[in-house]
C-alpha positions as CSV (number, residue, x, y, z in Angstrom):
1,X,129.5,116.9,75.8
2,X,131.7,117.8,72.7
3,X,130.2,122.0,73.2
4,X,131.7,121.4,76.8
5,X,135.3,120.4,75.9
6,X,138.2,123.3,75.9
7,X,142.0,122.6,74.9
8,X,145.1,122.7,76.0
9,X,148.5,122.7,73.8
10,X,151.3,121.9,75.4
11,X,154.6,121.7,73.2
12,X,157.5,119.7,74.5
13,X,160.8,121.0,75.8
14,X,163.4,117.9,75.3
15,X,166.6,117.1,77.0
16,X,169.5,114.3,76.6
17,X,168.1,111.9,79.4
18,X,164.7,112.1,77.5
19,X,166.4,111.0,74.8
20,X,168.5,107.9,76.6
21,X,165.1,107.2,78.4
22,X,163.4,106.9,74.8
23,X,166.3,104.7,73.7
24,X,166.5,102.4,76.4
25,X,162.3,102.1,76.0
26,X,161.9,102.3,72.8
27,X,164.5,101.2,70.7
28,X,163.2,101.3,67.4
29,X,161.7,104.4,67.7
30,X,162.4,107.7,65.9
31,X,164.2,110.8,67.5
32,X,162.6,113.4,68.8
33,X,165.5,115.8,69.7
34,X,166.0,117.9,66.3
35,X,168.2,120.0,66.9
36,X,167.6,121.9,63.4
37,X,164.0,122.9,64.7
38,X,165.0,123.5,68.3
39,X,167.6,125.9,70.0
40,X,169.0,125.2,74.0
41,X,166.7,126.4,77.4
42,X,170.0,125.4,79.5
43,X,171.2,122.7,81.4
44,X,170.7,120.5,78.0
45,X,166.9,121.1,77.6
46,X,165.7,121.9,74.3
47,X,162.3,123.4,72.8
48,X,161.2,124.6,69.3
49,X,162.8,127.5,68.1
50,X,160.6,130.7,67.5
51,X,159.5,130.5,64.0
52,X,158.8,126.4,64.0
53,X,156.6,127.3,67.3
54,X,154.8,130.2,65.8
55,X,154.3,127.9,62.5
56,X,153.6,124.8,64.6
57,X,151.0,127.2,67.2
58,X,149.2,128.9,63.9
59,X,148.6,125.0,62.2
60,X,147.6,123.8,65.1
61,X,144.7,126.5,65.8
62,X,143.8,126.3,62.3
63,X,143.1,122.7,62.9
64,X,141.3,123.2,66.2
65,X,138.7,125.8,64.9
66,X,137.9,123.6,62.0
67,X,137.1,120.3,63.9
68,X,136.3,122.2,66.9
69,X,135.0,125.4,66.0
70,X,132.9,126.2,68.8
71,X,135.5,125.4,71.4
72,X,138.1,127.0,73.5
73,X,142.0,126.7,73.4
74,X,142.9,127.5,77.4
75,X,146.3,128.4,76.3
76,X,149.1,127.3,74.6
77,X,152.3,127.1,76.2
């Protein structure tokens, strides 16, 4: 099964009612919205900045090819 399995990356965009929906769930948890490692979409959605992406996209895919390296990453969005 494992020469069957393919991958998808999907990095988050975050907003302010993710972040009052974390807080009233999770109250003890950490924040995800950091503001220093991601820039505005509009309409208060937030998602990496270019370079933490890029950094982030080229880790990740290191990562996947050495546990995984006879599998496929679909795409990365």
């Amino acid at each position: 099964m494992k020469k069957d399995v393919f991958f998808e990356i999907i990095f988050m965009t975050y907003s302010y009612i993710h972040t009052k929906i974390n807080e009233e769930a999770f109250p003890n948890s950490m924040t995800l919205l950091d503001k220093d490692k991601m820039t505005g979409r509009g309409r208060g959605k937030y998602w990496y900045k270019g370079e933490v992406r890029r950094k982030a996209e080229l880790f990740l895919r290191e990562l996947m090819k050495k546990h995984f390296p006879n599998n496929k990453i679909e795409y990365i969005v």
